[in-house]
Every structure is written in structure tokens, then in C-alpha cells.
C-alpha distance (Angstrom), angle and dihedral (degrees) to the residues before:
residue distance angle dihedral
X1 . . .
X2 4.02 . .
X3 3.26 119.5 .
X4 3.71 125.4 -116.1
X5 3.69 90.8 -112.4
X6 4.06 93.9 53.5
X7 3.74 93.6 52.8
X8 3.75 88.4 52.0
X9 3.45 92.7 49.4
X10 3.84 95.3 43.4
X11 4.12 88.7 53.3
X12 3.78 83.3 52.8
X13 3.25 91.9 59.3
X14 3.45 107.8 46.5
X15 4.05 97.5 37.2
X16 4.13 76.3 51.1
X17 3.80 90.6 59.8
X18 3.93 98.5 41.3
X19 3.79 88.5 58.3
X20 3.66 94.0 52.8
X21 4.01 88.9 50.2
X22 3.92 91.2 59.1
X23 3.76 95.2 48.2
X24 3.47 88.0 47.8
X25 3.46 95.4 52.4
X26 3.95 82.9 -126.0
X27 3.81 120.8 157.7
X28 4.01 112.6 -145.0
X29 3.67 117.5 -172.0
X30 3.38 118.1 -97.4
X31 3.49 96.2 13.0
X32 4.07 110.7 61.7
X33 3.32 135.0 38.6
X34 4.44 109.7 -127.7
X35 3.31 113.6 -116.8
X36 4.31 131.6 -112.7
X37 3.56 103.9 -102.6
X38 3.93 109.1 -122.6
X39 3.51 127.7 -95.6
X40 3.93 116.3 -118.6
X41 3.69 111.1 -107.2
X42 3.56 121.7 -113.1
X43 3.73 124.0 -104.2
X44 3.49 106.5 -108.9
X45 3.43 124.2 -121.5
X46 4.12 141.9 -115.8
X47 3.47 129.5 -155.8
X48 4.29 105.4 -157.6
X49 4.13 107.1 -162.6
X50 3.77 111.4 -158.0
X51 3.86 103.9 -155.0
X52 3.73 100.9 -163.1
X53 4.25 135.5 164.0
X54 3.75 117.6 -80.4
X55 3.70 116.2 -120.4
X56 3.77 95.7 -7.8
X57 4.19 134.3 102.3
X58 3.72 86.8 9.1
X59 3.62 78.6 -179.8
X60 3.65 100.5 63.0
X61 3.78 91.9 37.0
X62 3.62 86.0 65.6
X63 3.54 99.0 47.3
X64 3.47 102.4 50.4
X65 3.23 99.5 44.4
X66 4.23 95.8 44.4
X67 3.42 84.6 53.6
X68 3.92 96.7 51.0
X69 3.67 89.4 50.5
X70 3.54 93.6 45.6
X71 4.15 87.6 57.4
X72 3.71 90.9 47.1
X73 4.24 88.5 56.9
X74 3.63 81.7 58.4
X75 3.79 105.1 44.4
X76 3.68 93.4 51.7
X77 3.79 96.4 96.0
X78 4.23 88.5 66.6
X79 3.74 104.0 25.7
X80 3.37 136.0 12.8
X81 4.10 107.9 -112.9
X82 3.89 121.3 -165.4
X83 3.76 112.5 179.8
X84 3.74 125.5 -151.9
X85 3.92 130.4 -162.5
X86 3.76 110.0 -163.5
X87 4.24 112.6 177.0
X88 4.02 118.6 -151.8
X89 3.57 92.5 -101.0
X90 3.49 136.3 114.1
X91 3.59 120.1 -25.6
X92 4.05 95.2 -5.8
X93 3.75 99.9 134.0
X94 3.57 99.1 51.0
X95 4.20 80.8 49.2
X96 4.04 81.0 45.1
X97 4.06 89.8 58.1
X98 3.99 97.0 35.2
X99 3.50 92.5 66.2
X100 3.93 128.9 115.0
X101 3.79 124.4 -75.0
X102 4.04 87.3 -118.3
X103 4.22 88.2 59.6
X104 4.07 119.8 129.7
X105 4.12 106.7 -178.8
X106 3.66 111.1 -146.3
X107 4.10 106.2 -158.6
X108 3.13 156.5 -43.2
X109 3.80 112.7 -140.7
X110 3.44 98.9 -142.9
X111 3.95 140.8 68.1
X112 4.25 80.6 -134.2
X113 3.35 103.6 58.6
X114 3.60 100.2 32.5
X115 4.28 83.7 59.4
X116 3.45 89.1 50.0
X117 3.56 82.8 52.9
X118 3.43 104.1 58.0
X119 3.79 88.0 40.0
X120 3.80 94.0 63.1
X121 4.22 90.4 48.9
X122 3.64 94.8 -113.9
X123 3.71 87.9 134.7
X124 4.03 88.4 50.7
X125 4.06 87.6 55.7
X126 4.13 104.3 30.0
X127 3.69 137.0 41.7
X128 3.95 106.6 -109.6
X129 3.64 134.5 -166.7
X130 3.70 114.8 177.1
X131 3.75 126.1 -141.4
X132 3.93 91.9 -133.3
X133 4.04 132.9 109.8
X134 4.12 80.9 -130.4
X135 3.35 148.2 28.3
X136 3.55 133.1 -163.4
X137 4.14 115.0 -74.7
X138 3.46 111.3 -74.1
X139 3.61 99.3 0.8
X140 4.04 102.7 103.1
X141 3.68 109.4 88.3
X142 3.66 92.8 16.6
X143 3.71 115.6 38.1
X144 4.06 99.6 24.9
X145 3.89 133.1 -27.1
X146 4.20 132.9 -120.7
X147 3.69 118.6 -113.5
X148 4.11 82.3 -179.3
X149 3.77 149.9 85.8
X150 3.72 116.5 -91.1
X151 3.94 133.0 -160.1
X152 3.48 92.5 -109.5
X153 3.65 91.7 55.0
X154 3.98 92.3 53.0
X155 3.69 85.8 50.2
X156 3.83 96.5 58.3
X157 3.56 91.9 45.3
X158 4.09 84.1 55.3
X159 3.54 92.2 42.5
X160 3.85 96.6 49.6
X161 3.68 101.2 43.0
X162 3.87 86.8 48.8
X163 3.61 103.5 36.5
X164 3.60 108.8 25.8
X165 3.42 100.8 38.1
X166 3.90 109.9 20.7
X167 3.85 89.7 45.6
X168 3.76 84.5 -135.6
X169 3.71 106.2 168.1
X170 3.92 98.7 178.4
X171 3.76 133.3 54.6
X172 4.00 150.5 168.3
X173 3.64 135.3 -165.7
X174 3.98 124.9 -143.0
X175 3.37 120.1 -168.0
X176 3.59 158.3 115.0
X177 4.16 124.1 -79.7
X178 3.51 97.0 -112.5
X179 3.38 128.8 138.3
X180 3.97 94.5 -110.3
X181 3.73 87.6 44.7
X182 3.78 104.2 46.9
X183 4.43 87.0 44.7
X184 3.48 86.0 50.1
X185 3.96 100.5 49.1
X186 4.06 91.0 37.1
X187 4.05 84.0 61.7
X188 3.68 98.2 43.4
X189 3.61 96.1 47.9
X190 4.07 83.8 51.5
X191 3.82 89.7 53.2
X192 3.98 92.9 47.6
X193 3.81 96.1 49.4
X194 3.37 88.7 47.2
X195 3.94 87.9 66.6
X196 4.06 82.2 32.5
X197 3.48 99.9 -106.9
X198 4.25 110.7 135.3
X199 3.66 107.6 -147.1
X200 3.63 123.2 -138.8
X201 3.61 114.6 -128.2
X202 4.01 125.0 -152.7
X203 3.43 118.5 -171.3
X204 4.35 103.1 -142.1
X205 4.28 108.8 -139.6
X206 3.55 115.0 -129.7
X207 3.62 95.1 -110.1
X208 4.18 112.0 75.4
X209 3.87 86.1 -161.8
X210 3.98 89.4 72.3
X211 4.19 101.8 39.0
X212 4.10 88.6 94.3
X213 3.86 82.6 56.4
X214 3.24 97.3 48.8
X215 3.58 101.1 46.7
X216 3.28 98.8 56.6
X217 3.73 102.7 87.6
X218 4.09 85.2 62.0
X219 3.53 97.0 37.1
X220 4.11 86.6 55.4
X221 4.29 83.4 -165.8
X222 3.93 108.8 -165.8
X223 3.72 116.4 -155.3
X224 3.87 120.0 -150.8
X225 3.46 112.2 -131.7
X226 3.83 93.7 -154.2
X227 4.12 94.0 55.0
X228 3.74 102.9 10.5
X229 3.80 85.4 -131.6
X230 4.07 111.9 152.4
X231 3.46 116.1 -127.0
X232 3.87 115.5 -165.2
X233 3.79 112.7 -139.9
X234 4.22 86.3 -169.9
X235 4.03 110.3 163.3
X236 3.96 91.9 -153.9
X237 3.90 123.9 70.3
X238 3.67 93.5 -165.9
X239 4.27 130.4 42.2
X240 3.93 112.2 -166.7
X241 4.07 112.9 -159.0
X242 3.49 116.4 -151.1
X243 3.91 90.2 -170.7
X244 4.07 138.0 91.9
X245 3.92 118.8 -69.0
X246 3.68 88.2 -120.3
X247 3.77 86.3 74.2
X248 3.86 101.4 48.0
X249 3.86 89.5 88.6
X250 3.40 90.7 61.6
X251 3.91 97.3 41.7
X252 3.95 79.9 47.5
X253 3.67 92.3 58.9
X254 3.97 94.4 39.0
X255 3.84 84.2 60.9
X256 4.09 102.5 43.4
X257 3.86 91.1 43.1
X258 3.59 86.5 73.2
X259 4.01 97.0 38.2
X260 3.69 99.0 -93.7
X261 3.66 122.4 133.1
X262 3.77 110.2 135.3
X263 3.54 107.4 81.2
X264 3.52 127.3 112.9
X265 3.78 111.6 -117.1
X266 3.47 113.6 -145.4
X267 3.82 119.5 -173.3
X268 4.03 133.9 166.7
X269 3.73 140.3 -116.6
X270 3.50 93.2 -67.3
X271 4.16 93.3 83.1
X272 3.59 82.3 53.5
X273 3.77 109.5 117.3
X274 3.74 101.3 19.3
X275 4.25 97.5 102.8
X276 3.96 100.1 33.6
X277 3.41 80.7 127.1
X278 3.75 97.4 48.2
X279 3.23 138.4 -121.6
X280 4.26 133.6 -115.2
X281 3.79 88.9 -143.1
X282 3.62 89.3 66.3
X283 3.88 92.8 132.3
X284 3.82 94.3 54.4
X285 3.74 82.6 67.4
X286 3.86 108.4 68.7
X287 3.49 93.6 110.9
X288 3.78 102.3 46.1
X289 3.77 114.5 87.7
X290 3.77 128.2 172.5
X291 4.04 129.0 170.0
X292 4.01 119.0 -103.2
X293 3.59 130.1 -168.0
X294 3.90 91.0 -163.8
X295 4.09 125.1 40.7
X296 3.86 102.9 -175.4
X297 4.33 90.7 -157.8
X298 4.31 84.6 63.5
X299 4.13 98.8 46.7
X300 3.46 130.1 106.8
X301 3.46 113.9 -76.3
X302 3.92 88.7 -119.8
X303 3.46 94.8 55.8
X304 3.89 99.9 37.9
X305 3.96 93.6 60.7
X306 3.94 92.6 54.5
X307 4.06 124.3 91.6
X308 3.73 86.1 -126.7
X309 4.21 90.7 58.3
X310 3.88 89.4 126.5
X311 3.83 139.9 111.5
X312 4.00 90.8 -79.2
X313 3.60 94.1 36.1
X314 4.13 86.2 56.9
X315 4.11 90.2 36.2
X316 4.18 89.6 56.5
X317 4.17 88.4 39.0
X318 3.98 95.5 51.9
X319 3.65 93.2 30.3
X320 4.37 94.9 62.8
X321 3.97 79.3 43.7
X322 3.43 100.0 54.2
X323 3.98 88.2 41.7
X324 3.58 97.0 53.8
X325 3.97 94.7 53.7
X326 4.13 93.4 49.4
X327 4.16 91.3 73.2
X328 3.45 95.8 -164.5
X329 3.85 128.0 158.0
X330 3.81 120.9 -151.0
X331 3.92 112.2 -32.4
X332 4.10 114.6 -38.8
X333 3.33 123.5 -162.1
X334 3.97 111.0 -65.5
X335 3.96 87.7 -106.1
X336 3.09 92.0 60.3
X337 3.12 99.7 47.0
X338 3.68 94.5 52.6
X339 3.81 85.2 55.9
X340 3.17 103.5 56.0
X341 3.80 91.5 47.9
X342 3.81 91.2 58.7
X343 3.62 91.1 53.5
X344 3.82 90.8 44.2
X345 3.71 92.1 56.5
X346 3.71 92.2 61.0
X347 3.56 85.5 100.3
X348 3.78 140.5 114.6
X349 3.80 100.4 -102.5
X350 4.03 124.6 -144.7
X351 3.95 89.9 -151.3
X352 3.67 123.6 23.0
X353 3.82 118.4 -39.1
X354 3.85 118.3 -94.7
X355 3.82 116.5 -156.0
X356 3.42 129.1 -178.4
X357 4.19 129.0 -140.5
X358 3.79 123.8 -142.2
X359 4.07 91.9 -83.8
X360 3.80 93.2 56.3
X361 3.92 99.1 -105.8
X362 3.26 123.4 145.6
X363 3.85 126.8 -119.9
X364 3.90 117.2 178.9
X365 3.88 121.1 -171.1
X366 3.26 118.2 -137.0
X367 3.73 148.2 -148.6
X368 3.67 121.9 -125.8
X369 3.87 102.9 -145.9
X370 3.88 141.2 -173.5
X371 3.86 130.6 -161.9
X372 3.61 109.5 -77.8
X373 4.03 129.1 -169.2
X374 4.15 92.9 -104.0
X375 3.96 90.3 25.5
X376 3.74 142.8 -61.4
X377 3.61 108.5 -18.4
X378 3.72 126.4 -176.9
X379 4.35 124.8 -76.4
X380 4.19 104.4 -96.2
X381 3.72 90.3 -145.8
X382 4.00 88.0 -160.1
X383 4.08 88.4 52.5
X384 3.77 91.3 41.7
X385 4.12 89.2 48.9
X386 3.51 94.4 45.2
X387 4.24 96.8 48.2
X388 4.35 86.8 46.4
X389 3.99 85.2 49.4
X390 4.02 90.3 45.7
X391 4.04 93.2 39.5
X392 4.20 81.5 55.9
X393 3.44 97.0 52.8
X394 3.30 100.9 45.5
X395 3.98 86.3 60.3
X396 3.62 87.8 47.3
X397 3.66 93.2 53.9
X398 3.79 89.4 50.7
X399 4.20 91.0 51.1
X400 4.06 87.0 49.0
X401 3.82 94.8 43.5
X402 3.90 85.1 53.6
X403 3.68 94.8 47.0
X404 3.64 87.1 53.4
X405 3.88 98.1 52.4
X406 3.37 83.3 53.6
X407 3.24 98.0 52.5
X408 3.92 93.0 45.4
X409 3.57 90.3 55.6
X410 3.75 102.2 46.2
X411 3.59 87.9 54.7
X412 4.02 93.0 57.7
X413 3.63 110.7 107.0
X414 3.82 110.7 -122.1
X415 3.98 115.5 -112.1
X416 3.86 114.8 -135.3
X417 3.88 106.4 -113.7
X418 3.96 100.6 -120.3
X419 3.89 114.5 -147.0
X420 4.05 117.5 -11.1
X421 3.61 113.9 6.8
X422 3.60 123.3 -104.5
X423 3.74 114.6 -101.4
X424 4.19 126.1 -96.6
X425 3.35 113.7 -106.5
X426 4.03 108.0 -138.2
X427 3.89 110.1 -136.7
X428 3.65 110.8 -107.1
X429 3.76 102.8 26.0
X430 3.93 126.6 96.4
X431 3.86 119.9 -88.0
X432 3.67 121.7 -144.8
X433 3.65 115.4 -44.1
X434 3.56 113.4 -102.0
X435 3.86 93.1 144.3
X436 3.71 100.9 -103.8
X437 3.69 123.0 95.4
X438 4.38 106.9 -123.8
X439 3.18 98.8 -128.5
X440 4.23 128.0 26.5
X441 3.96 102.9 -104.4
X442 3.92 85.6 -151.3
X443 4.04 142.1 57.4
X444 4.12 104.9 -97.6
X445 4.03 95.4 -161.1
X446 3.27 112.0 -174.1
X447 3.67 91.2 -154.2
X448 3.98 110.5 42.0
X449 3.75 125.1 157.1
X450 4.03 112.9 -130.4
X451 3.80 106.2 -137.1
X452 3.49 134.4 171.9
X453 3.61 121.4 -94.4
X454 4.22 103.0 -150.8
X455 3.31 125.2 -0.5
């Protein structure tokens, strides 16, 4: 029979071994019960609000928000999306703050309603990033975040094609004195002297007829008397033109009327959207640049077969991506919102990538495009390079074929003028009439870029 001691030590035991099962979570037969497995949780879902203008850029409208819907189709295998489209009419901001918990707003469009905005508190109550290149001071980061291209980002793009790549080491701006212009020129010139290059600033007239006059003085053309060839003396390799794309034909001609055609012609975001449906002068082009936030040829095959496969077609697509993968509820603290949208930008982007710095702002890096056969296309820096080294040459050619006229006809012996002496021709007036003017009254460039007048 057992002793009293080896029954106490076999309860030990076994009461020993049932409390290791339950902190375990073991089941041992006979004793527990196995537990349900647990159901999967459910993705959780976003609502994405799409403030946009009320009877205005129909166009646009569409776009964006097609392409937002088209994005939440897509994302419904790993999170619920439900996409709303609330226009600045009526009652919209008291729809704006009656929204779900699980709400990101993506705009407005415009410095007025996003003011109106913040004046109601929807910024206080929902997670906001504005479709604008600025937002008031201090508010980005803090207030509401940018889910948009800025100035400064065009500028880099300009500055880093030009610069970094181009080695271009000299450069002027044309344009008018417009707000847009002046902000945009102010900025560049702070990025070039930054790198110590002093930009040369030309103020355009308002009258296109009277740019060739004006640029002369800069341009510093000589004309050979021997050839009448123009040969540009210009002390910038580069012109950007803070101005519409319906005036680049003009600044074109302004330029070639006084024998200059191989600058690169930088412009901004506004000639964005003028070829997406290409152009068959593409090759007239190569030395036209401009930045893009959206290059149709590089977009998701999804998006790039649709009518709406533009820049607000892509910004409503990567926006309701991006929105989905921040999983916020109501309006965290601005840190961490700012977190979660540099996590959330770790995505493949339709349009340019956005990323987003410690502080929340917004930096987008853009593509410097130039018109392509099916639309903007990306700058070939070895085609671009090769057409500035051509357009030089060809100017250089024109300076040695002068020198040699000259040359040729210093070296003529001079005839002795038998009888009366032939008459002085007075500078300016017609010689005899043989049916050809003396000299060409305008530039014959070998190299001059066809572009369109208005648009």
C-alpha cells in the first residue's frame, strides 16, 4: 500500500501539470474543453470624400472622381472603400462634418472653400488633405496636409533637369509680371543661387508683336555683312517661361527673329495638358521641357486604357489608395497623422510619387516632360544633349562660314575703276534691281522649332 508521502507527492505532480495546461492554453483530454478557433477580423473600412466645385470643370469633376471610384473597385479585396462626392453647394459642410468616424477628405480645389473649411472646424473633426500647391502658413503638417503639386516642386524638377543633368550653368527668365510669374521666378532664382548661378531676369511686354525688339539688347545678334547670317551673341544657354503654352509661339519667334534657337525652353505646369493627345511635330520638341505629375505611357495599365487616364483621373485613383492604407479614425493628433501618411505613401503611385517629411509636408517628384506622338512622354536626356550640341553647331557653322566670306573677299584683288567711277551705294536704300533683295531681311535658322501660335 502507498505511503502517505507518495500520494502526496503523486497529487503534486499531477495538480503541477494541470496548471501548466491552463497557462498554456493546452487542452488535455478529459479535462478541458478545446477552444473555437477565432474568426478573422474584418478589414476595416474608409470612407474618401472628394470635396470638389459646383457647376464648374465638369471635366475634371469627372475625372477625378471616375478615377477614385475606379481605385476603390480595386481595393475592395483588403478594405472596404466607399467614395463620396460632396459639391460646395448648399448645406455641404454640415454634410462635410456628419460624416463617419473612418472619413479621410481629399480636397477642395480652391483657396475659398478650403478657408471656409477650416472656418467651420472640419479640420478639428476629419483628417484633410487638400488638393492645392499651398496651404495657408503654418497649416500643412498641423492644420491639414497636401495631396498636390506645389511651386516649389515644379521648380526642382526645372532646376534638376537643367542643372543637374544638362550641366547648364547660365539662365534667363521671360515672362509676364503676374503674380504666378513673379512667385515662380522669385523661387527659381533662390534655387539657382543656391548652386551660385545669378539668373537673368527679363521682364516680357504685354504686346508679343514687340518681344523680338526687346530682346535684342540681351540677345546682342551680330549680322555678317558678307552672308547676312545672324549670329546670336546670347549670355544664357537656357530661358525658363513662367507663362501659358499659348504664348510659347510667340516667345519662339521673339527668339529666332534675332538668330537664336538653341536655348532650352523651360516652362511650368501650366503647358501641362495641352498634347494628351499628342502631337505629329513631336521632333520639333527636343528642346522644350516642362514638369508633369502624370505621364500616361508609365500608368497602370487599368488606368491608362480609360478616357479619364489623365492627371485628375490618376490624382482621384492614388488618392482613395493612399486613403485606404492611413486607418485612421476621426482626427488624431497631427503627429500622427503625419505618420501614418509617410507610411501610406510607400506605395506604387499612378502619377508622380508624393512623400511626406517628419512635419507632414508634402514633397512630390516630378517628371520633366516633352510633347510626345501619343502625349507627353518623358525628356531623353541623351536626345535632348545631342539636339543642344547640334543646335550649337549649326550656329558655329554659320560664324565660320562668315569668317570665311570674309576672308574670300578680302583676299580679292581690287579692279581699277576705268572711266567715271561707279556710284556709292547709301546704306539702307535698294541697289540695282536684279530681283533679289542683298541681304535676307529675315533669320534663316537652320534649326527652328515649329510651334503653335494660339491654342
Amino acid at each position: 500500500m502507498p505511503s502517505y508521502r507518495t500520494v502526496f507527492r503523486s497529487a503534486l505532480v499531477l495538480s503541477l501539470i494541470l496548471s501548466l495546461a491552463l497557462l498554456a492554453g493546452c487542452a488535455m483530454p478529459g479535462f478541458l474543453k478545446p477552444q473555437k478557433p477565432e474568426k478573422p477580423a474584418q478589414p476595416r473600412g474608409t470612407t474618401v470624400a472628394l470635396v470638389v466645385p459646383s457647376g464648374k470643370v465638369a471635366s475634371i469633376v469627372t475625372a477625378l472622381t471616375s478615377g477614385a471610384r475606379l481605385a476603390a473597385q480595386q481595393q475592395a479585396g483588403t478594405g472596404p472603400v466607399t467614395v463620396r462626392v460632396i459639391a460646395t453647394q448648399g448645406n455641404w459642410l454640415q454634410e462635410l462634418a456628419a460624416l463617419p468616424e473612418n472619413t479621410v477628405i481629399g480636397g477642395p480645389l480652391s483657396e475659398a472653400s478650403y478657408k471656409k473649411m477650416k472656418a467651420a472646424g472640419i479640420m478639428d473633426k476629419k483628417v484633410v488633405f487638400a488638393f492645392l500647391g499651398k496651404l495657408d502658413a503654418g497649416d500643412e503638417g498641423t492644420v491639414a496636409w497636401r495631396f498636390y503639386p506645389s511651386l516649389e516642386d515644379q521648380i526642382d524638377a526645372v532646376v534638376k533637369l537643367s542643372v543637374d543633368r544638362l550641366d547648364i550653368r547660365t539662365m534667363a527668365s521671360f515672362g509676364p509680371a503676374d503674380n504666378f510669374s513673379v512667385a515662380a521666378t522669385n523661387l527659381l532664382e533662390q534655387k539657382l543661387a543656391a548652386q551660385n548661378i545669378i539668373l537673368q531676369r527679363i521682364s516680357a511686354g504685354s504686346n508679343p508683336a514687340t518681344w523680338g525688339e526687346q530682346l535684342k539688347p540681351y540677345i546682342n545678334t551680330q549680322t555678317d555683312e558678307a552672308t547676312g547670317a545672324l549670329i546670336p551673341q546670347t549670355p544664357f544657354e537656357a530661358v525658363f517661361l513662367p507663362d501659358s503654352w499659348r504664348r510659347l509661339g510667340s516667345v519662339h519667334t521673339a527668339f529666332a527673329s534675332n538668330g537664336e534657337d538653341r536655348l532650352v525652353m523651360l516652362g511650368t505646369m501650366l503647358w501641362d495638358g495641352f498634347n494628351t493627345r499628342g502631337t505629329q511635330n513631336a521632333s520639333q520638341y527636343t528642346l522644350v521641357a516642362y514638369p508633369s505629375a502624370f505621364v500616361r505611357s508609365t500608368a497602370p495599365a487599368s488606368l491608362a486604357k480609360t478616357n479619364f487616364a489623365t492627371f485628375w483621373g490618376a490624382l482621384g485613383y492614388d488618392f482613395v489608395r493612399f486613403a485606404s492604407r492611413l486607418n485612421v479614425q476621426g482626427r488624431p493628433a497631427s503627429p500622427r497623422v503625419s505618420a501614418a501618411a509617410r507610411q501610406a505613401a510607400l506605395m506604387d503611385f499612378a502619377m508622380a510619387p508624393i512623400s511626406y517629411d517628419a512635419g507632414g509636408k508634402a514633397s512630390q517628384k516630378l517628371v520633366m516632360v516633352q510633347p510626345g506622338l501619343a502625349g507627353p512622354v518623358p525628356v531623353d536626356l541623351n536626345t535632348m544633349r545631342a539636339a543642344r550640341a547640334a543646335a550649337q553647331q549649326r550656329v558655329e557653322d554659320r560664324r565660320l562660314q562668315a569668317t570665311e566670306a570674309e576672308a574670300a573677299q578680302a583676299a580679292q584683288p581690287v579692279q581699277p575703276v576705268q572711266g567715271t567711277m561707279a556710284p556709292v551705294q547709301a546704306p539702307g536704300l535698294p541697289g540695282p534691281d536684279t530681283g533679289k533683295p542683298i541681304m535676307r531681311t529675315t533669320p534663316h535658322s537652320s534649326y527652328k522649332l515649329s510651334l503653335p501660335g494660339t491654342r
